[in-house]
C-alpha positions as CSV (number, residue, x, y, z in Angstrom):
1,X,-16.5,-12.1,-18.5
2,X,-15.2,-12.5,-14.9
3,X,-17.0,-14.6,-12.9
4,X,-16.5,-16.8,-9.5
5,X,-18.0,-19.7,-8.0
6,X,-17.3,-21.8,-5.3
7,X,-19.3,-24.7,-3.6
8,X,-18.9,-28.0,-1.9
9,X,-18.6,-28.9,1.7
10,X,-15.6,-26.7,2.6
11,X,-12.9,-27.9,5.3
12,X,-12.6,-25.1,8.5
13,X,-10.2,-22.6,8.7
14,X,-8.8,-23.6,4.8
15,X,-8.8,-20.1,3.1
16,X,-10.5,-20.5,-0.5
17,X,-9.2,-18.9,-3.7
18,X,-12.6,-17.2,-5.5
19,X,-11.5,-15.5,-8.3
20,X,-8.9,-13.0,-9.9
21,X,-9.1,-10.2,-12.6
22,X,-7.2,-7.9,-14.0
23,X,-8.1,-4.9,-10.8
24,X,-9.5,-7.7,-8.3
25,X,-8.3,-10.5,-6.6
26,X,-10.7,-12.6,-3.7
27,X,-10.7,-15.2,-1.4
28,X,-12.5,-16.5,1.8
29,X,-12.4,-18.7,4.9
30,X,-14.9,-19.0,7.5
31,X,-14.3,-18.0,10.8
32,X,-15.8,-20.7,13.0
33,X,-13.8,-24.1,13.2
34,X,-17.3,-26.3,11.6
35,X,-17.5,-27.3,8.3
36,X,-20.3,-26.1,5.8
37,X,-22.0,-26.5,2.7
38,X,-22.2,-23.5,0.9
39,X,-21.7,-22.1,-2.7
40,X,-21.6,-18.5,-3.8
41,X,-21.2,-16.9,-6.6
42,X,-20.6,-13.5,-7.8
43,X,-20.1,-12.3,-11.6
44,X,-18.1,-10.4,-13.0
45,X,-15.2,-10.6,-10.6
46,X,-14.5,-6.9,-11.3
47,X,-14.6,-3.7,-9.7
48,X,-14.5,-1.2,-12.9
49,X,-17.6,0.3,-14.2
50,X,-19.7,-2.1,-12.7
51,X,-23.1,-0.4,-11.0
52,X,-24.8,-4.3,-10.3
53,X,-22.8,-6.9,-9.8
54,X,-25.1,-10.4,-10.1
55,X,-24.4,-12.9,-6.6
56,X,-26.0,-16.7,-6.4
57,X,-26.0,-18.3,-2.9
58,X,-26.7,-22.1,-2.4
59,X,-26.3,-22.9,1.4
60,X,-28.0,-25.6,4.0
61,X,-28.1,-23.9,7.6
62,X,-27.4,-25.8,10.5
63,X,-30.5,-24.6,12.2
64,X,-34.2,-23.2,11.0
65,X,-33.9,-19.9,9.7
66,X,-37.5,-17.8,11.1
67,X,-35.1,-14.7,12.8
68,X,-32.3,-13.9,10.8
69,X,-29.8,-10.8,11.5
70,X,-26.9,-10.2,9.0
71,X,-24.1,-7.7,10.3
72,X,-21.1,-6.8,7.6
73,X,-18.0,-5.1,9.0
74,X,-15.1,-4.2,6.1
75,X,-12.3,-3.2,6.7
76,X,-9.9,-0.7,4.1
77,X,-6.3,-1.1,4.8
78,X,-6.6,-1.8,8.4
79,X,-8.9,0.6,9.6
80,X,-12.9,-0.2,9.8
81,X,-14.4,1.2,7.1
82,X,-18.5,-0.1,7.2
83,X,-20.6,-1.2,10.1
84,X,-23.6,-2.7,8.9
85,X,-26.4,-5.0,10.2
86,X,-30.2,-5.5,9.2
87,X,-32.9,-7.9,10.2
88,X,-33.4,-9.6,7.2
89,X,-36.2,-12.7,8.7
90,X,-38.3,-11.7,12.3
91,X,-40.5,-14.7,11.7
92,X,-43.9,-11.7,11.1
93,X,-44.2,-10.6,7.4
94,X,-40.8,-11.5,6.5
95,X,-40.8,-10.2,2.5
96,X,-37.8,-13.0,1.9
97,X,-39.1,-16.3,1.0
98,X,-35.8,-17.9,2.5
99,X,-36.8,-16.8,5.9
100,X,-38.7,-19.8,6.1
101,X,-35.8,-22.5,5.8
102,X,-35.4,-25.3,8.2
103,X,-32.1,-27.1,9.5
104,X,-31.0,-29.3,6.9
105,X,-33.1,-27.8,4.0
106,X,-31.2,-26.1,0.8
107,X,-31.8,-22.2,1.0
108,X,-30.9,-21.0,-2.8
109,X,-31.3,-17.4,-3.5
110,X,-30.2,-15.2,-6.5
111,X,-29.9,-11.6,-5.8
112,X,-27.8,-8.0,-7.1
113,X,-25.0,-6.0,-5.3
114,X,-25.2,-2.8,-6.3
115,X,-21.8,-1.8,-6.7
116,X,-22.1,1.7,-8.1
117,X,-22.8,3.0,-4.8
118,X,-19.2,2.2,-3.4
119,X,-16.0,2.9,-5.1
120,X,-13.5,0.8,-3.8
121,X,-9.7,2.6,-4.3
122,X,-6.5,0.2,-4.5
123,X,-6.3,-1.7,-1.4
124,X,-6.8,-4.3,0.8
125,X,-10.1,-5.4,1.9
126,X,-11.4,-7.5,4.9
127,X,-15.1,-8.4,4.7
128,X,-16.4,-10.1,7.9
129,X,-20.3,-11.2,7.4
130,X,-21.7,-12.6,10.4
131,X,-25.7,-14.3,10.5
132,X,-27.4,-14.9,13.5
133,X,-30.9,-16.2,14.8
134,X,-31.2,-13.8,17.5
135,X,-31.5,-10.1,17.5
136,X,-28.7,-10.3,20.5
137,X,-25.9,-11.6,18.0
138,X,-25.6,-14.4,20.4
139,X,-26.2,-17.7,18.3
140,X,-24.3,-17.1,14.5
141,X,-25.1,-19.5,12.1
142,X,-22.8,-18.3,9.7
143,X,-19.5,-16.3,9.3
144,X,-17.4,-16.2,6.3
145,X,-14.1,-13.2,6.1
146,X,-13.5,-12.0,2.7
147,X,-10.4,-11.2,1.7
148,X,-10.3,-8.4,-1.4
149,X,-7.6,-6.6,-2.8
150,X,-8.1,-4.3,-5.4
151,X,-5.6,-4.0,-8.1
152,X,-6.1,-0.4,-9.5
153,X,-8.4,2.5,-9.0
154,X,-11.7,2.7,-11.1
155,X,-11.1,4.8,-13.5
């Protein structure tokens, strides 16, 4: 079984090897220039036959997380592929526990990525995930690019 993991506090603009497989290879950098302490993990590190794909995330934000907006834009071979963005923490009846975070506290969450609702054909991806604390998109706490290329089709 595929599987990748990386953690530590990672250097800015250094572009991190995550894993490879047989049909998937990925790697990351963050796009501001500060340096963070993060881990992820994401098994298996496959794109064949795989409808949930099981993700770990260990970080410590630089500020308190009560409003938290996540936008993901991918890219497929150039061209933008997915624009999406969701209000994950509004600071009223947030459902997520890790809305509640402060600067300088660990947030560790485990959670799925169901997979079996994309097929990704041979390519080259670009991920961009972006969090912010304000519904504006102003003040991002977090951006990470993902690079993914996958190897074959799923067949």
């Amino acid at each position: 079984m595929f599987g990748l993991f990386f953690s530590l506090l990672f250097a800015p603009g250094v572009s991190e090897f995550l894993c490879s497989s047989p049909d998937l290879e990925m790697s990351y950098n963050f796009c501001d220039s500060a340096a963070h302490a993060f881990t992820f993990s994401l098994t298996p590190c496959s794109t064949m036959n795989k409808p949930v794909w099981k993700a770990a995330l260990t970080w410590i934000p630089r500020s308190d997380i009560t409003f938290l907006k996540v936008v993901f834009n991918v890219w497929y071979e150039g061209a933008k592929a997915l624009h999406w963005k969701e209000v994950l923490c509004s600071g009223a009846d947030d459902k997520y526990a890790e809305c509640a975070t402060l600067k300088g506290e660990t947030l560790a969450t485990e959670f799925d990525i169901k997979g079996a609702r994309i097929t990704f054909p041979k390519g080259n991806y670009n991920i961009i995930f972006q969090a912010f604390s304000d519904n504006a998109e102003n003040n991002m706490v977090i951006c990470v690019n993902f690079t993914m290329i996958v190897k074959q089709d799923d067949s």
